[in-house]
C-alpha positions in Angstrom: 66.9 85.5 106.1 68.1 82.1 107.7 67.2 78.7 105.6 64.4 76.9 107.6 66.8 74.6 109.4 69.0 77.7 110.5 66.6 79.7 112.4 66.9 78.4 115.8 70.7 78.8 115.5 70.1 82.3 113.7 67.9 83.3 116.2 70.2 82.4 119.1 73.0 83.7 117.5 70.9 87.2 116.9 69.8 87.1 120.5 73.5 87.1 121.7 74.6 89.6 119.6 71.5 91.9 120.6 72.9 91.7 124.8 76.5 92.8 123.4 78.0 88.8 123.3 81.4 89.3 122.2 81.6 88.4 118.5 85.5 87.8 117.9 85.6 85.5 121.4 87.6 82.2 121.6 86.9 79.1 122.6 90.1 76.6 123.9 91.0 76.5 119.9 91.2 79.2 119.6 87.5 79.6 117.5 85.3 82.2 117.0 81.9 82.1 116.1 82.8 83.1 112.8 84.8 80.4 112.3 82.3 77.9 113.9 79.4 79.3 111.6 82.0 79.1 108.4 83.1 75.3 109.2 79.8 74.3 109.3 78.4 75.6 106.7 76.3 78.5 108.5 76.3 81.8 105.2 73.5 83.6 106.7 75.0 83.2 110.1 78.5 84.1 108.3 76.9 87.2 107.0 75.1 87.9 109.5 78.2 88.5 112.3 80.4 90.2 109.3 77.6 92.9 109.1 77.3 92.8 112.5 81.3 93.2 112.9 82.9 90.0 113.4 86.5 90.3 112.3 88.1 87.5 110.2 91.2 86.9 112.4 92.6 83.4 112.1 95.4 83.0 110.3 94.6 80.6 107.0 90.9 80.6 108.0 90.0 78.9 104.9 91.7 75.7 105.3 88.7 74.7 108.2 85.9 75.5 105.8 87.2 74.2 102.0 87.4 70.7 103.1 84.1 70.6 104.2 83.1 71.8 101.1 81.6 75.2 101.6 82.1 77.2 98.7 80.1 80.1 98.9 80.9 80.8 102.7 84.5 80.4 101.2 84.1 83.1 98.3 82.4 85.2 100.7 85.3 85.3 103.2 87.8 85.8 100.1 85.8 88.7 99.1 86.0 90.0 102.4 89.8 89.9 102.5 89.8 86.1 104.6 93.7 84.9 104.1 93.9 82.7 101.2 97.5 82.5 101.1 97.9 79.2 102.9 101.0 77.3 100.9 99.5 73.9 101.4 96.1 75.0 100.1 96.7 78.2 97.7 96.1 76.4 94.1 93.4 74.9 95.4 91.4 77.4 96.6 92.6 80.1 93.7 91.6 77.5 91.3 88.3 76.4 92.9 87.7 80.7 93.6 88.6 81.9 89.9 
């Protein structure tokens, strides 16, 4: 269930998935909408595509969503195996994840 000012986004994002919209796709960056939905803050959307499939695939995904200060999408992708091994970020996040 999507916070009240998710739904539109969840509902879209639902809707996409529904007519077979490719959930690992990339935009010029080289983003997926996993990573879109994790930057900004999105969990339900987060769960939503991991349940649905989405892969985790970018290498030191976490460094795009700590700094923004998401920390349960963060301990959610760590749960689901997201790299955390990023040198320049690796005591941070262990510390802020243990």
């Amino acid at each position: 269930f999507c916070p009240e000012e998710f739904l539109l986004f969840c509902d879209v994002v639902k809707l996409l998935v529904s007519r077979s919209a490719d959930k690992s796709c990339k935009d010029k960056q080289g983003y997926t909408p996993l990573h879109a939905a994790a930057a900004s803050g999105h969990i339900e959307i987060v769960k939503y595509l991991l349940r649905m499939g989405a892969e985790i695939i970018l290498t030191c995904f976490l460094l795009s969503v700590f700094p923004v200060g998401h920390v349960e999408v963060v301990k959610l992708l760590v749960s689901r195996s997201a790299d955390k091994s990023c040198k320049d970020k690796a005591a941070t996040i262990s510390g802020l994840l243990q």
